[in-house]
N, C-alpha and C positions, 0 to 999 in steps of 0.2 A: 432355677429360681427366677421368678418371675419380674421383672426391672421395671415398677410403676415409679412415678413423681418421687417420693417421697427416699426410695431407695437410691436414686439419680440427685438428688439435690445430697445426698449426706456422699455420693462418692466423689460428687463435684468439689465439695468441701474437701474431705479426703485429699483429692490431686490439687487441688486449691493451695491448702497448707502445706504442702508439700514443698509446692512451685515456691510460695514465700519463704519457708526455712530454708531453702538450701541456696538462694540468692540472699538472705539474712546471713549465713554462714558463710558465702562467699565474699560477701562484703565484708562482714569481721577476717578473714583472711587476709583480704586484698590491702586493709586499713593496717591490721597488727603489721605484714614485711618491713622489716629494719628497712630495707629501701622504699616502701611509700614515700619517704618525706622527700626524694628526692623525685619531685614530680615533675612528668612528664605528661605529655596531650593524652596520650592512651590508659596513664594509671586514673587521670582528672576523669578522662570520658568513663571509665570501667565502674568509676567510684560513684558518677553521678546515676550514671543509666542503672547499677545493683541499688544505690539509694531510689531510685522513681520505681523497679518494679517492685521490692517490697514494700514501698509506701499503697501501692496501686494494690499491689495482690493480697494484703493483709484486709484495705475495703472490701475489696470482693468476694474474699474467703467470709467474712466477719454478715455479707451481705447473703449471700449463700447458706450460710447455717443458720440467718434468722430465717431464712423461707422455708430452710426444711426441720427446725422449729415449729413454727408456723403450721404446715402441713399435721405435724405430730399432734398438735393442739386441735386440731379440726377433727382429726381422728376419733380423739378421747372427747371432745367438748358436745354436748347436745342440747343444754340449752342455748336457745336462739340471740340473747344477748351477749355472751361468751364469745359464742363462734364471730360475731359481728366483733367483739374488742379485739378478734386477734388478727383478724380480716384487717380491720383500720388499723392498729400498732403496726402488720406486720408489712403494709402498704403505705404507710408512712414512712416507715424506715428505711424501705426500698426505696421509695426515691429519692428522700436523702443522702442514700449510703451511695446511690447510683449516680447522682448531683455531684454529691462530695469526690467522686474516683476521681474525676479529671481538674481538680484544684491543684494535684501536685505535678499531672503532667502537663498540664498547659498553663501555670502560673508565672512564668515566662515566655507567653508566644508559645508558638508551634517547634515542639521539641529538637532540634538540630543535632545538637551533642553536649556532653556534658560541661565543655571548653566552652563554648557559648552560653551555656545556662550561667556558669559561674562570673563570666567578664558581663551577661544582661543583668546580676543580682549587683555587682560591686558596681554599677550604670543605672542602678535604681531603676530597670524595666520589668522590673517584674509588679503582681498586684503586690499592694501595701502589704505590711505583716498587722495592722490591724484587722484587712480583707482576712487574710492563712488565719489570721486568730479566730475571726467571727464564724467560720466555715466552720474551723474545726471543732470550737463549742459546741456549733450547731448541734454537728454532728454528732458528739460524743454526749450532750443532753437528749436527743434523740433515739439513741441507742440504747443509753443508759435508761431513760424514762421504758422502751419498750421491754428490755429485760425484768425491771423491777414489775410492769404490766402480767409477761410470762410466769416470772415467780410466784407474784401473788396468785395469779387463777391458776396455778400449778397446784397452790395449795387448798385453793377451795374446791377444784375437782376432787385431790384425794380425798378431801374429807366425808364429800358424801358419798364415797365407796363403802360397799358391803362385804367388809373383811376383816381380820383382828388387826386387831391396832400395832403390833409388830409392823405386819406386813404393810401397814396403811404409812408409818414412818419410814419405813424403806423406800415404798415406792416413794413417798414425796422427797425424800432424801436423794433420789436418781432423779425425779425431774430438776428440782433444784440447782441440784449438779450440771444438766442439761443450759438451763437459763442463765446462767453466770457465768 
């Protein structure tokens, strides 16, 4: 099988998601132990560092499958102002999504350990949480704004497809699915 763009960005995602659920699940782990509460430098650092990569690996996965989205849509798109909105949503969102990764690992300085993140948060060195707020809006109106982008020209592709209409709800029903 042949390994172009398009098939590489969906297995990036693939190991992408991967890497964030089972660091999501080690963290619900490490949190549920009857003995977490009694904390220690090594449960604090374990706890923060599992919280920073699924914060981080959840953008990049999320950042990843818009591109090979993206890709999927170039594919099937042929008119010339289509291909150009998914071109721009999908280069907008990259560099926000790309912007946005490093808010949670360096919103304290240059990351040390988790024993230090937490005593620079309770010292008030980290950015404001109206800064983590405005980012993260950003972000999630940016995202949000380009999926509903996708959905919609999801569905004005199939419509001008020449097929019975079963089949023409199916397919839009799988891209849909795709976009959200």
């Amino acid at each position: 099988m042949a390994c172009n763009s398009a098939n590489l960005t969906e297995y990036m995602s693939q190991v992408l998601f991967t890497v964030f659920a089972v660091a999501l699940f080690t963290l619900y782990v490490l949190v549920n132990d009857p003995t977490f509460m009694q904390l220690t430098v090594k449960k604090t650092n374990a706890a923060i560092d599992l919280y920073l990569v699924t914060a981080v690996f959840y953008v990049i996965t999320m950042l990843v499958f818009k591109i090979s989205l993206a890709l999927l849509f170039l594919r099937v798109t042929i008119i010339p102002w289509q291909r150009r909105l998914v071109i721009g949503a999908a280069g907008v969102s990259t560099v926000v999504s790309f912007a946005y990764m490093f808010v949670p690992i360096f919103q304290c300085g240059i990351p040390e350990s988790g024993w230090t993140f937490i005593v620079k948060s309770l010292q008030n060195k980290c950015i404001s949480n109206s800064a983590k707020l405005g980012t993260s809006y950003t972000h999630a109106i940016v995202v949000s704004v380009t999926d509903w982008v996708f959905a919609v020209l999801s569905v004005m592709v199939v419509t001008r497809l020449q097929m019975k209409t079963r089949v023409r709800l199916t397919t839009a029903f799988v891209l849909l699915l795709g976009t959200m």
